[in-house]
C-alpha positions, -999 to +999 in steps of 0.1 A: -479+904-116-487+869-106-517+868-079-511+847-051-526+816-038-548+810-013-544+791+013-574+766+002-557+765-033-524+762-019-534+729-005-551+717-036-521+722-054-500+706-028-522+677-031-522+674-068-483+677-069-484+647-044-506+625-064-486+637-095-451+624-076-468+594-068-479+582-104-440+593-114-427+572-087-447+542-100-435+551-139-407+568-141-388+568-110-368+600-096-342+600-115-360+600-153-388+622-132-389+657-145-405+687-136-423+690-165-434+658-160-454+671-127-463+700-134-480+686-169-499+656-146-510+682-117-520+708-139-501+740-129-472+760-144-434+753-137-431+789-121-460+773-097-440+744-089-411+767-075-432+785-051-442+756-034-408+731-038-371+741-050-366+712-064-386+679-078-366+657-049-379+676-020-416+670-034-406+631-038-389+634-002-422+644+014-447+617-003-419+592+012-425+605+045-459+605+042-461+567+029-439+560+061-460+578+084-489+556+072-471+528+079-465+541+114-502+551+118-512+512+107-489+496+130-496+521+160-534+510+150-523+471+150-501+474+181-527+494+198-556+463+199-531+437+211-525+429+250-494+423+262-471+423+234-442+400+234-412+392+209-433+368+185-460+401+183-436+423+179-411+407+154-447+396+133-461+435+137-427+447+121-418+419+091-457+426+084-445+464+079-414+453+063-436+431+036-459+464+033-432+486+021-419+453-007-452+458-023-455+492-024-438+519-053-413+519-023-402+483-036-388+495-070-370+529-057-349+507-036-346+486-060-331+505-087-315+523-055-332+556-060-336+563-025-298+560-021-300+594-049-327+606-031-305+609+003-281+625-011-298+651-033-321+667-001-304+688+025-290+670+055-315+690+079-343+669+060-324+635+070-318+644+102-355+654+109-366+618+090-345+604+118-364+622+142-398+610+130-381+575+134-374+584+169-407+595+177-418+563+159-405+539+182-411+563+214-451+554+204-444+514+195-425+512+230-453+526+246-469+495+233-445+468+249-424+465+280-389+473+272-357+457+293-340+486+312-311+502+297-321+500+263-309+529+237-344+534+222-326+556+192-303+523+187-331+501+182-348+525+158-314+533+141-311+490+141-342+489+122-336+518+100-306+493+088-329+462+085-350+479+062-322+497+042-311+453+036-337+454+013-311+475-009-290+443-011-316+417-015-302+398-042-269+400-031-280+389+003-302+360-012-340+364-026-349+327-013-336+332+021-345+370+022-378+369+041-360+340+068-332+366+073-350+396+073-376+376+104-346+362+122-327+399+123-361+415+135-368+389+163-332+392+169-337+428+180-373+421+198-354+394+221-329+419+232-353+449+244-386+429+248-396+426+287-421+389+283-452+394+304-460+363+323-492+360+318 
């Protein structure tokens, strides 16, 4: 009978499956990604694997999430030292993001439109909850800047959500005019909801 892990080892392995995901991401992708693949980098058996994922694209879904809430973490960190934050700030704060996430691994899963895969091989619930973190995302930038009154705050996030998924489409949208686009839609958005602060 197979002994159970602790919880300190439980998070080691957690960890090393991670880190494993990570390198694949980076390699492989998540398509040509296997389980064996993982399991081999983190060190642990397949039958491990399945205790603590049911499947390779829910491990890959989390490291996502976690590269996204780092993001958040950075910007709250960036937004948080400024005073008075108006639309140039703002639309800066977010294309800086934006130009994060084109030179991360991120870059070639949207790419090669793996996260398009991705989506649609994890449960709904798990989208619907990633929404929610976006959400709760731009509840804490807002509490950053002064917003006009009346505006949808899960509009503007779900706007954004958009912007970013453009980068799918970047060469069909134009790679030489990308970044202008991609800075005129974002300031387009910060000029409808910001508030400016006379100063």
């Amino acid at each position: 009978m197979a002994t159970a892990f602790s919880n300190n080892e439980k998070e080691i392995i957690r960890g090393k499956l991670q880190q494993a995901a990570k390198e694949c991401l980076g390699k492989y992708g998540i398509r040509k990604t296997t389980v064996d693949h993982l399991v081999q980098i983190a060190g642990i058996s397949k039958g491990a694997f399945y205790k603590f994922y049911p499947q390779k694209e829910i491990l890959f879904f989390y490291v996502l999430e976690d590269y996204q809430k780092s993001l958040m973490k950075e910007l709250a960190n960036r937004l948080e030292k400024e005073a008075n934050i108006g639309v140039e700030q703002f639309t800066d704060f977010i294309f800086q993001l934006y130009q994060n996430v084109r030179q991360s691994f991120l870059m070639n899963l949207i790419q090669q439109q793996e996260l398009e895969y991705l989506m649609r091989k994890v449960p709904p619930e798990f989208i619907m909850n990633h929404h929610s973190l976006d959400d709760m995302f731009m509840e804490q930038v807002f509490s950053y800047i002064k917003i006009k009154d009346h505006v949808n705050k899960r509009v503007v996030a779900a706007s954004l959500r958009s912007i970013f998924m453009s980068m799918m489409y970047m060469e069909e949208i134009g790679e030489q005019e990308f970044d202008e686009v991609l800075n005129l839609l974002i300031k387009g958005i910060a000029l409808q909801i910001i508030e400016e602060v006379e100063t």
